[in-house]
C-alpha atoms as a printed R data frame, in Angstrom:
    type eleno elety resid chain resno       x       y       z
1   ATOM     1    CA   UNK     A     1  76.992  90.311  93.507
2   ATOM     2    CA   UNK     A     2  73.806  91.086  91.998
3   ATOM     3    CA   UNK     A     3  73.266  94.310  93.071
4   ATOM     4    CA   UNK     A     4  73.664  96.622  90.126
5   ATOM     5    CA   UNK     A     5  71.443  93.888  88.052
6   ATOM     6    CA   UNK     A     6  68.701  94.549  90.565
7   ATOM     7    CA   UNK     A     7  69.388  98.463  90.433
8   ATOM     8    CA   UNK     A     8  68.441  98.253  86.934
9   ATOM     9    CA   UNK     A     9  65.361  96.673  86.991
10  ATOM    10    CA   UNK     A    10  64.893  99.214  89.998
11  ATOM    11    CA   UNK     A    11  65.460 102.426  87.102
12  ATOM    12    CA   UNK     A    12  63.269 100.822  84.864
13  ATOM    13    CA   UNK     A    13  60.502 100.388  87.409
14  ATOM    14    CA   UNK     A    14  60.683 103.817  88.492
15  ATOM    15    CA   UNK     A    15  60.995 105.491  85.298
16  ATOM    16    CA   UNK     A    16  57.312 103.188  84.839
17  ATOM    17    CA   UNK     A    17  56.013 104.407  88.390
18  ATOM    18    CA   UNK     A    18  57.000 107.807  88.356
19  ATOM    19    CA   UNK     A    19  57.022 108.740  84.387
20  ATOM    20    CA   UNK     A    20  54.270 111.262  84.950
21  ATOM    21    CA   UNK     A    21  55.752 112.665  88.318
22  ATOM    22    CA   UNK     A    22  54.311 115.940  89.752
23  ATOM    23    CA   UNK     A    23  56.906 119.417  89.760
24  ATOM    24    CA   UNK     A    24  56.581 118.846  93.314
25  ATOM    25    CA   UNK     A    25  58.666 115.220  93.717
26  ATOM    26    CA   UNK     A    26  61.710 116.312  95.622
27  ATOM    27    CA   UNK     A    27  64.905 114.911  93.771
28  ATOM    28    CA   UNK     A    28  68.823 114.779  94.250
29  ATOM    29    CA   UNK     A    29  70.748 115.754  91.462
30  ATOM    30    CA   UNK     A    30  74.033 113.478  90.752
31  ATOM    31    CA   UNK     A    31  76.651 115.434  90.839
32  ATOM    32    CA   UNK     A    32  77.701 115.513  87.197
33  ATOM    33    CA   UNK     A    33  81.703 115.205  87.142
34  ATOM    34    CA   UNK     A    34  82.022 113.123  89.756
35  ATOM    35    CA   UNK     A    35  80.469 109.976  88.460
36  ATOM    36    CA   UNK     A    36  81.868 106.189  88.308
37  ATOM    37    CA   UNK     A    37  82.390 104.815  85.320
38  ATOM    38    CA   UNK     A    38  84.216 101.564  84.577
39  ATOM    39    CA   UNK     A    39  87.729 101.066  83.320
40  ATOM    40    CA   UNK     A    40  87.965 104.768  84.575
41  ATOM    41    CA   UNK     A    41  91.757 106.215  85.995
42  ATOM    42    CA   UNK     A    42  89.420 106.213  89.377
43  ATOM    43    CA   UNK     A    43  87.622 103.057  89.380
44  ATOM    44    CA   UNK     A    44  90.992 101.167  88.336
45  ATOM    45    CA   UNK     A    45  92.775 102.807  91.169
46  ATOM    46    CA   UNK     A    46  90.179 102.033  93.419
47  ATOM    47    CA   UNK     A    47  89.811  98.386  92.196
48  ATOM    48    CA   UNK     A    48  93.906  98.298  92.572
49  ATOM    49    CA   UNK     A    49  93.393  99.496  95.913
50  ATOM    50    CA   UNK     A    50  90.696  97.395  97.307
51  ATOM    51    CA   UNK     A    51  92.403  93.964  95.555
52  ATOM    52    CA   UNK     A    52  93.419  90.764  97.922
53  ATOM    53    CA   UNK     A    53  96.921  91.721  99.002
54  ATOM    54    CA   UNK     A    54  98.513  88.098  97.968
55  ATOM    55    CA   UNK     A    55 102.257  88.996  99.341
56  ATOM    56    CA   UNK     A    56 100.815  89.003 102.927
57  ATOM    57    CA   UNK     A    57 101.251  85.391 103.473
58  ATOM    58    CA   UNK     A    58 104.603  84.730 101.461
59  ATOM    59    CA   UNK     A    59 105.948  82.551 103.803
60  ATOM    60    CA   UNK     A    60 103.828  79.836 103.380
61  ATOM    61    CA   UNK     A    61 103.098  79.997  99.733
62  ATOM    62    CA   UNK     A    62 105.867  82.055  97.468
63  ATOM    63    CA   UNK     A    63 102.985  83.712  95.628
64  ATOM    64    CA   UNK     A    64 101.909  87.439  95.731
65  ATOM    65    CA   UNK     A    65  98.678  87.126  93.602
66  ATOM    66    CA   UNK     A    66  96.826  85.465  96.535
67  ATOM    67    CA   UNK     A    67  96.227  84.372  99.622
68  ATOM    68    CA   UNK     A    68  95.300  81.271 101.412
69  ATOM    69    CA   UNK     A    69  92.001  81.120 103.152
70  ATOM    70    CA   UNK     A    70  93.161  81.044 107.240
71  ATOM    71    CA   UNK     A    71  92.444  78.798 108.725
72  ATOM    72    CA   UNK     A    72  95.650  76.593 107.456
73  ATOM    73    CA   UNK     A    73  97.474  73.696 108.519
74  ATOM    74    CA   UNK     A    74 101.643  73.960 108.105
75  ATOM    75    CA   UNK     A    75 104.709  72.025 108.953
76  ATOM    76    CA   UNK     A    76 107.485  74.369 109.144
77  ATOM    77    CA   UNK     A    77 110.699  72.528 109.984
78  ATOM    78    CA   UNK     A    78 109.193  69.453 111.621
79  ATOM    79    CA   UNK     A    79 106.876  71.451 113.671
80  ATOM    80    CA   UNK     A    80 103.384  71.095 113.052
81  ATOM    81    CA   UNK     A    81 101.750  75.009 113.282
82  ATOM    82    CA   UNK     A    82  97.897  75.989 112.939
83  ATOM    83    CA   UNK     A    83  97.651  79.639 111.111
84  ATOM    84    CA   UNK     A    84  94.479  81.300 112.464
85  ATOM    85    CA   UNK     A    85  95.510  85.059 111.919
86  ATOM    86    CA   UNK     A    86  98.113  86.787 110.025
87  ATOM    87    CA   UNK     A    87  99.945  87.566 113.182
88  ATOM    88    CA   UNK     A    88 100.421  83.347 113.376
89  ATOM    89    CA   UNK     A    89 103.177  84.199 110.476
90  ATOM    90    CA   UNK     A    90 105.419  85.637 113.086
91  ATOM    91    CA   UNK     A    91 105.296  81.550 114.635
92  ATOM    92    CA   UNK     A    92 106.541  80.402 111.539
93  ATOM    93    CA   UNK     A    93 109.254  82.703 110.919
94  ATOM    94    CA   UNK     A    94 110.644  82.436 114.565
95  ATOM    95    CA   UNK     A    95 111.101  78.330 113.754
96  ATOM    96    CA   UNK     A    96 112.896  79.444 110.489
97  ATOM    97    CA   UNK     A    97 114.796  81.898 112.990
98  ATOM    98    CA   UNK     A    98 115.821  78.762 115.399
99  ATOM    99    CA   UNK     A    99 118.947  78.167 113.322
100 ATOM   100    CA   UNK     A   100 120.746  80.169 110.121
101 ATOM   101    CA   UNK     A   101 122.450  77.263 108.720
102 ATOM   102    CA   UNK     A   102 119.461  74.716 108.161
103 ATOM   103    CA   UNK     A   103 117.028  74.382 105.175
104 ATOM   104    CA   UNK     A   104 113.884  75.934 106.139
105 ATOM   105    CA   UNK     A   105 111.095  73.938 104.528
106 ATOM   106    CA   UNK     A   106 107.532  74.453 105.115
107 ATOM   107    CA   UNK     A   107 104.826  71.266 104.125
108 ATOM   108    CA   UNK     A   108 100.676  72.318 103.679
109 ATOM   109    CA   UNK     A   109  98.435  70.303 104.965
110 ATOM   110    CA   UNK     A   110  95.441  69.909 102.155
111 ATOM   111    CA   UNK     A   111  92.633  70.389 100.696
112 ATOM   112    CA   UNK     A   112  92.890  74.076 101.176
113 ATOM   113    CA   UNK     A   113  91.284  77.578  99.521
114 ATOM   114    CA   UNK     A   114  92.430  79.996  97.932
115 ATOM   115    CA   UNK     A   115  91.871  83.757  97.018
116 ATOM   116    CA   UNK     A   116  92.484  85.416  94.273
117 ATOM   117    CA   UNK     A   117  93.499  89.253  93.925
118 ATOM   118    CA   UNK     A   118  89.662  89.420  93.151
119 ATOM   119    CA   UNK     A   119  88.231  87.445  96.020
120 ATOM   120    CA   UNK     A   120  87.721  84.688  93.658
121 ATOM   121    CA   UNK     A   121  87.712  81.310  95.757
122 ATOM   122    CA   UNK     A   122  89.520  78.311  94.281
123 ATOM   123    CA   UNK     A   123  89.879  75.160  95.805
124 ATOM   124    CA   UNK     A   124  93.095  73.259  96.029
125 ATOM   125    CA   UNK     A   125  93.907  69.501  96.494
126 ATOM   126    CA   UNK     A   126  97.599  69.541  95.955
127 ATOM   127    CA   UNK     A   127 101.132  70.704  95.886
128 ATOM   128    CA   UNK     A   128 101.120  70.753  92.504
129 ATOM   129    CA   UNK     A   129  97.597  72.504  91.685
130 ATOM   130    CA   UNK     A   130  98.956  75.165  93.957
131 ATOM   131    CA   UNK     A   131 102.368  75.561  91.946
132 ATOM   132    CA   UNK     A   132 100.417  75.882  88.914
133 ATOM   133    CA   UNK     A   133  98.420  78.789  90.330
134 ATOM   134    CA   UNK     A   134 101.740  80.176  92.173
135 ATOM   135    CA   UNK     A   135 103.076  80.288  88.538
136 ATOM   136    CA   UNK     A   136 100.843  82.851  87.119
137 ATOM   137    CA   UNK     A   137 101.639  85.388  89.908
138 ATOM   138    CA   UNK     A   138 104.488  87.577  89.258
139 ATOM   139    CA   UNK     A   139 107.939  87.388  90.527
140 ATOM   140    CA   UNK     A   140 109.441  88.992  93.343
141 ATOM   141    CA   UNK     A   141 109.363  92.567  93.409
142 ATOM   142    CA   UNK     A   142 108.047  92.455  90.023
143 ATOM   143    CA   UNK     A   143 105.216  95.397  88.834
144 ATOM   144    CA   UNK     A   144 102.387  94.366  89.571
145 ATOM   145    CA   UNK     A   145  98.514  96.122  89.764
146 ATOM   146    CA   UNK     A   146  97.957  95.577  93.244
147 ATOM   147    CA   UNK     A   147  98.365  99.191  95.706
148 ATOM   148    CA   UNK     A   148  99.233  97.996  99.059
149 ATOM   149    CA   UNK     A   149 100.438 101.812 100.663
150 ATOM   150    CA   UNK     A   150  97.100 103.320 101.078
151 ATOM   151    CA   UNK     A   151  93.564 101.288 102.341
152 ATOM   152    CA   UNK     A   152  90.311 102.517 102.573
153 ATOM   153    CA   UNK     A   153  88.992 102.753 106.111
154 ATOM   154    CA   UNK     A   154  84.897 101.397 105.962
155 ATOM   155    CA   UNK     A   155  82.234 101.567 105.721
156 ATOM   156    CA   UNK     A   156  82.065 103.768 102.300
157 ATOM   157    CA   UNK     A   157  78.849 104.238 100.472
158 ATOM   158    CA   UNK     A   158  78.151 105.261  97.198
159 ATOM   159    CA   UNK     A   159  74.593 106.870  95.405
160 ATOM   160    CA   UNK     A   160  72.570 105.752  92.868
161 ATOM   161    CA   UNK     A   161  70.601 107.650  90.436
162 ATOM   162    CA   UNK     A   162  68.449 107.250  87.671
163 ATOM   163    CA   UNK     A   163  68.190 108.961  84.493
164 ATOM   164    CA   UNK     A   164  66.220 112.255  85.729
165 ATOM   165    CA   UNK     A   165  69.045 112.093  88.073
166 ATOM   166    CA   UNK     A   166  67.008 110.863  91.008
167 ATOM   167    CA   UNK     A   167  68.489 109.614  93.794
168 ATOM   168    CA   UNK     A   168  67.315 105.867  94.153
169 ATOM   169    CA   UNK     A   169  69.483 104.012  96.514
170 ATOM   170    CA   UNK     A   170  72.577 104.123  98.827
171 ATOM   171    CA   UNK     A   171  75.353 101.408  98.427
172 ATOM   172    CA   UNK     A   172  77.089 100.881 101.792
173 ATOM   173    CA   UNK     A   173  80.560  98.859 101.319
174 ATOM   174    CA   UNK     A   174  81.881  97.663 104.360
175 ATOM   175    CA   UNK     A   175  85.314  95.795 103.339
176 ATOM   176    CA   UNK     A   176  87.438  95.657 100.178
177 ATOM   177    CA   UNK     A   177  85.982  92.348  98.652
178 ATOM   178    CA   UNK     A   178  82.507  93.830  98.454
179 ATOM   179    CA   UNK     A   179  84.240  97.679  96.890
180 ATOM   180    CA   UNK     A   180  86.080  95.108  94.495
181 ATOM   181    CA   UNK     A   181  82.773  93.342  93.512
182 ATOM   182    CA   UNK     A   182  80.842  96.689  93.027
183 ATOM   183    CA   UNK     A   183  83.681  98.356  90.688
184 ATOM   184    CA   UNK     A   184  84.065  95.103  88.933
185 ATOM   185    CA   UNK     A   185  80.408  95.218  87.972
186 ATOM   186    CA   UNK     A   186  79.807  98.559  87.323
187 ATOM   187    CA   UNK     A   187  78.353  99.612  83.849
188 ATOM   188    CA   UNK     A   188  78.620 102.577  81.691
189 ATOM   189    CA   UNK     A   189  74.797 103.090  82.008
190 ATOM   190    CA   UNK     A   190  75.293 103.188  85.433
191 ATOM   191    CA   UNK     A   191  74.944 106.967  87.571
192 ATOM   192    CA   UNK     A   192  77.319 106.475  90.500
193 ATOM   193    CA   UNK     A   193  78.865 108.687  92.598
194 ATOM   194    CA   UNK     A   194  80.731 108.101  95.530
195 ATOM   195    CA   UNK     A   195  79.639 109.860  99.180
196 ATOM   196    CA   UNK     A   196  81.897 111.881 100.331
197 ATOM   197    CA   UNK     A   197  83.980 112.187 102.796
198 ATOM   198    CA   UNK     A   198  86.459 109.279 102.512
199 ATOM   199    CA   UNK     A   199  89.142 108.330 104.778
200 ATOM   200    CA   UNK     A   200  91.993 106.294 103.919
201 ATOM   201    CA   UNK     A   201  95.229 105.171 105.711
202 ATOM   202    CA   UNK     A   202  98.692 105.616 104.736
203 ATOM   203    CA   UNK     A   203 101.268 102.354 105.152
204 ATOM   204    CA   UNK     A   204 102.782 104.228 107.869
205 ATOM   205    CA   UNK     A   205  99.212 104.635 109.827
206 ATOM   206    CA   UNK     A   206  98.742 108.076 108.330
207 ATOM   207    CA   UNK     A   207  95.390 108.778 108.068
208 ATOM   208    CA   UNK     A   208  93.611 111.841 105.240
209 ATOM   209    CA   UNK     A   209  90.442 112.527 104.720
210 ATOM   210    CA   UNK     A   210  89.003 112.854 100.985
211 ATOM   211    CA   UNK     A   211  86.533 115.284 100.285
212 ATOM   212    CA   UNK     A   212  85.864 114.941  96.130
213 ATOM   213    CA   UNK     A   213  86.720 111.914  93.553
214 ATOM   214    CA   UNK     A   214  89.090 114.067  91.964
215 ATOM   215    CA   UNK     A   215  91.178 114.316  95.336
216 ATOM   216    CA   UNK     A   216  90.624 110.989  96.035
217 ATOM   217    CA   UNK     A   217  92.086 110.175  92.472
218 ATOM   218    CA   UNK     A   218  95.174 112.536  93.271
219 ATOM   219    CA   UNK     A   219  95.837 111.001  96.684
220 ATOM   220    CA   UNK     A   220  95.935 107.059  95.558
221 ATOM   221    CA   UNK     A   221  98.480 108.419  92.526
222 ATOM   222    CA   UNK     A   222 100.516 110.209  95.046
223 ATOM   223    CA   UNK     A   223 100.606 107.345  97.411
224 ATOM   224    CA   UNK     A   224 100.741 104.347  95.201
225 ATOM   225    CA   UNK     A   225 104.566 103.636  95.312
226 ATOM   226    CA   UNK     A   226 105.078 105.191  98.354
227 ATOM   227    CA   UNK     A   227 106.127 102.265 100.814
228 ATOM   228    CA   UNK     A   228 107.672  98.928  99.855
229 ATOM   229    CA   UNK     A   229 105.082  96.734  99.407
230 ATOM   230    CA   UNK     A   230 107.869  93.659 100.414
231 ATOM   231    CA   UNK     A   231 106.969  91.077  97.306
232 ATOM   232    CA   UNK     A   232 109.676  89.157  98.146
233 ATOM   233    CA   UNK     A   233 110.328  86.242 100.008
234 ATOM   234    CA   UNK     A   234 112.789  87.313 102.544
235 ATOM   235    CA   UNK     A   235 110.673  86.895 105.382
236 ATOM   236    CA   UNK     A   236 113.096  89.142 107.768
237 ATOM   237    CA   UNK     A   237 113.939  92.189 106.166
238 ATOM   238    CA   UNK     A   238 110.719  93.734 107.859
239 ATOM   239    CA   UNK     A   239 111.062  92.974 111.122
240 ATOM   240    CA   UNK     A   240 111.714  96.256 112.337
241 ATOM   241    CA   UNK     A   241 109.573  98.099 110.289
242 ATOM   242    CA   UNK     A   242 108.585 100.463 113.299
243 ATOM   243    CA   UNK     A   243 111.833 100.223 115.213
244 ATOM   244    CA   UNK     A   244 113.139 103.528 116.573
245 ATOM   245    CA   UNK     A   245 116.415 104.309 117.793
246 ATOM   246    CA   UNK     A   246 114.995 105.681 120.942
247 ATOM   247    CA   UNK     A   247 113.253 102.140 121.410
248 ATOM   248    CA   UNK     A   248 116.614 100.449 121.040
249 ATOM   249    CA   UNK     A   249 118.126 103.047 123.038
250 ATOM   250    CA   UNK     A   250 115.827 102.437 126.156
251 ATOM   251    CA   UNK     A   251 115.734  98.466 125.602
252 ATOM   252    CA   UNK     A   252 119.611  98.627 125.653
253 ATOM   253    CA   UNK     A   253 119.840 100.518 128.792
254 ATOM   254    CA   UNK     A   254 116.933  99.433 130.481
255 ATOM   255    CA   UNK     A   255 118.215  95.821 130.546
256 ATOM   256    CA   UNK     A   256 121.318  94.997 132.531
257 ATOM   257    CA   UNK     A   257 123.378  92.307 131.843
258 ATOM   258    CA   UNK     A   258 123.609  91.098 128.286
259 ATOM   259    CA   UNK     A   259 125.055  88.239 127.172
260 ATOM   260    CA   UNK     A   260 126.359  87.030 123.206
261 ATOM   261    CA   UNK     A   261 124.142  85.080 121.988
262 ATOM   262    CA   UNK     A   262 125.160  84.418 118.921
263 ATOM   263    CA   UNK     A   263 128.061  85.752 116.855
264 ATOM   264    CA   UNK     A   264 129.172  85.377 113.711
265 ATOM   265    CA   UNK     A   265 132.230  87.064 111.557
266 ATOM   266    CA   UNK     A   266 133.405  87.110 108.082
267 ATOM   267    CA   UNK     A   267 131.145  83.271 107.393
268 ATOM   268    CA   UNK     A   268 132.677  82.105 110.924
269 ATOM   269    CA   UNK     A   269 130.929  81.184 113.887
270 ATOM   270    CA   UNK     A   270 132.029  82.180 116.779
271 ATOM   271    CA   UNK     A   271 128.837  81.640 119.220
272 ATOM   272    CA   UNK     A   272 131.317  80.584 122.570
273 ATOM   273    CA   UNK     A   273 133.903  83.406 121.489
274 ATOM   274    CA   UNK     A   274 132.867  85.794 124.346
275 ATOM   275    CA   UNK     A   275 131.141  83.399 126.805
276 ATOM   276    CA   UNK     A   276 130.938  84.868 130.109
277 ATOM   277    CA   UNK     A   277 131.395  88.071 129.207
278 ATOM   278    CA   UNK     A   278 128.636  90.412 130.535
279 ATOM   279    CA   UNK     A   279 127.606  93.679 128.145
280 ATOM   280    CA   UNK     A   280 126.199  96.741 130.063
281 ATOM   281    CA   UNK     A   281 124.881  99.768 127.704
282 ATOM   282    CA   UNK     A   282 124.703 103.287 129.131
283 ATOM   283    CA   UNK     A   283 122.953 106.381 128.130
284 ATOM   284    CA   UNK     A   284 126.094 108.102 127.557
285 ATOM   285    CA   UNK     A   285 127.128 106.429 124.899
286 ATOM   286    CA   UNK     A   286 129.935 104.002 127.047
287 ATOM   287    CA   UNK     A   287 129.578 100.541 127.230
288 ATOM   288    CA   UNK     A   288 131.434  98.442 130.520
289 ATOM   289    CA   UNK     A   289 132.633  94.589 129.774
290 ATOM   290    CA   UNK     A   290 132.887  92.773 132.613
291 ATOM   291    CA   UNK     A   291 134.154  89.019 132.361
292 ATOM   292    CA   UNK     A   292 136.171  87.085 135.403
293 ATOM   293    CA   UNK     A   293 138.364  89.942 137.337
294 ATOM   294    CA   UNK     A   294 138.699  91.828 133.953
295 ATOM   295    CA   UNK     A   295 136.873  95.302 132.425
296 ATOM   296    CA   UNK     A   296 136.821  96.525 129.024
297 ATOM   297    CA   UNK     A   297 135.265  99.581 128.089
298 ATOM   298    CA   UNK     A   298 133.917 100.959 124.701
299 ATOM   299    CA   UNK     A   299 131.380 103.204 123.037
300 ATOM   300    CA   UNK     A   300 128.187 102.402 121.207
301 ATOM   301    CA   UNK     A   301 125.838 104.825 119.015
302 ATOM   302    CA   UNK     A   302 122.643 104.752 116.942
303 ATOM   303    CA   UNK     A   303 121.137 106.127 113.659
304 ATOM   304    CA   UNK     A   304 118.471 105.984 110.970
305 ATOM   305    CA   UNK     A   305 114.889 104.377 111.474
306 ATOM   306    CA   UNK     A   306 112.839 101.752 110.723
307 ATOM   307    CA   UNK     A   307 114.718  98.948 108.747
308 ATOM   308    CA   UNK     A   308 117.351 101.122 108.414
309 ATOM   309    CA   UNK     A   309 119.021 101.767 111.972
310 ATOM   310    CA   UNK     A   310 122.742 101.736 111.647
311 ATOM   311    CA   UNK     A   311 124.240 100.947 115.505
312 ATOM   312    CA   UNK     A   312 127.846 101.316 115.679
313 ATOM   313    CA   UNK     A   313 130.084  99.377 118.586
314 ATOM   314    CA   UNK     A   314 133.473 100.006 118.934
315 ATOM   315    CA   UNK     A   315 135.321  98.193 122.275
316 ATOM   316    CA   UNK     A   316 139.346  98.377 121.412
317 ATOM   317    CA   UNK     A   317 139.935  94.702 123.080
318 ATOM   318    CA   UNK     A   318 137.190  93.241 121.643
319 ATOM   319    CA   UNK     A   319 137.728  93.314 117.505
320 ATOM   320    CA   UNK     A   320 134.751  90.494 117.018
321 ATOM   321    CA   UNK     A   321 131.951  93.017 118.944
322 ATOM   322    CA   UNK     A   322 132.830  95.883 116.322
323 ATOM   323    CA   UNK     A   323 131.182  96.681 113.346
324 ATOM   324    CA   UNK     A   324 128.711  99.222 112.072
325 ATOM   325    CA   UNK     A   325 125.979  96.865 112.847
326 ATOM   326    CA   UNK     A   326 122.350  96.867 111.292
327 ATOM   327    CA   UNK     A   327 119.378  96.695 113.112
328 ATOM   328    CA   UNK     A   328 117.842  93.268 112.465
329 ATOM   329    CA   UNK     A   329 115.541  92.627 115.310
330 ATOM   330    CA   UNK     A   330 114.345  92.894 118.427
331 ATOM   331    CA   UNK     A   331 112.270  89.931 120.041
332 ATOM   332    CA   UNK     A   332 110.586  90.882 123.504
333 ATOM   333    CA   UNK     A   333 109.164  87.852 125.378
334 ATOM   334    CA   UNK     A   334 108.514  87.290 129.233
335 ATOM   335    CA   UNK     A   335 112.001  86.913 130.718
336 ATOM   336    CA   UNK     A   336 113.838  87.214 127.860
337 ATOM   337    CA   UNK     A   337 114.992  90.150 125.610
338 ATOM   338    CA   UNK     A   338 116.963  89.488 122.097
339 ATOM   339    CA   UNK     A   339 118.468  92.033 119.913
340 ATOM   340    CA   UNK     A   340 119.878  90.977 116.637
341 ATOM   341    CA   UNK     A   341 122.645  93.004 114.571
342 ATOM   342    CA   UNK     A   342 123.415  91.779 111.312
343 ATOM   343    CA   UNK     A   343 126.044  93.204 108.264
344 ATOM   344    CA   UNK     A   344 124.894  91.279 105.107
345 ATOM   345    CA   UNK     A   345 124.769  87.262 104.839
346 ATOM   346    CA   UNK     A   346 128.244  86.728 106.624
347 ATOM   347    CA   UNK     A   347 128.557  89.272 110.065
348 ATOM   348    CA   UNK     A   348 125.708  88.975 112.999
349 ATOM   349    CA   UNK     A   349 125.745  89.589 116.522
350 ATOM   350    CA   UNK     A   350 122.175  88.909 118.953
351 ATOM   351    CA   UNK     A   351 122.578  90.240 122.185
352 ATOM   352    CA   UNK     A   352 120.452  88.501 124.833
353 ATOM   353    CA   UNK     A   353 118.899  89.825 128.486
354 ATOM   354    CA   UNK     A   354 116.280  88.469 130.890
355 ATOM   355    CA   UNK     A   355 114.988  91.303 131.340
356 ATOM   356    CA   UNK     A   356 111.310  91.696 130.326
């Protein structure tokens, strides 16, 4: 980005033009404490802030210090995918969801591009070109710079002044590659100050308005490790980041009719354990079994949020059902409803409907 190079030579022209200005020449004074400068607490946070989330796209490339440049051509199990938005992700992990006792393995089609945590473009011919870059990133859930709980919400602008503290442009940023490239580039000579207000967004859709650089400084501290920013690579331990008990609630009574889907206990499968057994969940709290000329009964009950909904299911005659189940999943698609309880690596239960 040149355009702090071509500010300068701006100044200097209008320090030439305008040396001998009149008493009258209208000016804006910068406001003096609340002025960029680089390697500043502010412009690092800022920087931090606006950076290339890598861990986005984890699946694919095991890397959280960049991205690949969509679109992308994978093979995930066999099955040849085209990723041409992040929600395309979701298509690869439901293959890797097919079956729990397979090796998921996921093949890139090259050349492709990548993007570095400063919008830096690299091109990539190979497996093993991308391993090398994959390398330098940090581990999972390892410290790293990036902030990934709070965005800015564009455009922003920023003023520029000269010496005589003259306002001479406005900078308008209208994403966080060109707020990166503009912080990145900024100079100690420089007189910058951002245009209040801002308004960011919280990872949980939150949205504050800023009003001066020092609150805006306060609220990126504040916010910074708020959320987990999930730089991992277990590609399911987010899938109900906004679940709701009441959501589960309603989807469980709404639906009539559930079957087992899958079931497994203690590292045992036991898929065809309760076939043709039909679950019904009321809003009571009961739950009816029906299977052949036989009824069991039992109750059911939720608690927590998010990733953390606890559902407990207690039927006497049925010891395989029972468990203080975690929330998984829940998969909605036309004429077919899943829900997916799971207790660690060895205990899951998925509940299926066709209802929408």
């Amino acid at each position: 980005m040149k355009q702090l190079k071509l500010l300068h030579l701006f100044v200097l022209t209008t320090l030439i033009l305008f040396g001998c200005r009149t008493e009258e020449t209208e000016y804006i004074e910068a406001p003096t404490d609340e002025t960029i400068q680089p390697n500043s607490v502010i412009a690092n946070l800022m920087k931090w802030t606006a950076s290339n989330d890598g861990s986005i796209d984890n699946i694919i490339d095991y890397a959280n210090c960049f991205t690949i440049q969509l679109p992308v051509s994978v093979t995930a199990n066999g099955i040849q995918v085209t990723i041409n938005t992040i929600d395309d992700y979701n298509t690869i992990e439901s293959i890797f969801d097919e079956l729990d006792d397979d090796t998921d393995t996921i093949v890139i089609s090259y050349p492709i591009t990548i993007i570095l945590d400063d919008f830096t473009e690299v091109s990539i011919a190979s497996y093993t070109e991308l391993l090398g870059f994959a390398n330098t990133c940090n581990g999972e859930n390892e410290s790293d710079d990036d902030i990934e709980c709070i965005d800015f919400i564009y455009p922003i602008s920023a003023s520029v002044f000269n010496v005589n503290n003259e306002l001479i442009d406005t900078i308008y940023f209208n994403d966080d590659s060109e707020l990166y490239s503009f912080l990145d580039e900024i100079e100690s000579s420089d007189i910058v100050s951002l245009n209040f207000p801002i308004t960011v967004i919280l990872y949980d859709d939150t949205q504050l308005i800023v009003n001066s650089q020092n609150e805006l400084e306060l609220t990126i501290q504040n916010f910074a490790n708020s959320c987990d920013e999930d730089d991992d690579y277990d590609f399911n331990d987010d899938d109900c980041d906004n679940c709701t008990p009441s959501q589960l609630e309603s989807i469980l009574t709404d639906c009539p009719n559930w079957i087992v889907d899958k079931l497994e206990r203690f590292g045992n499968d036991y898929d065809d354990f309760y076939d043709g057994y039909i679950f019904n969940f009321f809003t009571d709290g009961s739950i009816v079994v029906e299977y052949g000329s036989n009824t069991d009964y039992g109750t059911w009950s939720t608690s927590g949020t998010g990733n953390n909904i606890v559902v407990e299911i207690d039927i006497p005659d049925l010891p395989y059902c029972n468990n203080n189940w975690n929330l998984h999943e829940i998969q909605q698609n036309t004429g077919e409803t899943k829900v997916d309880f799971r207790v660690g690596d060895d205990d899951r239960l998925r509940y299926e409907s066709t209802c929408n």
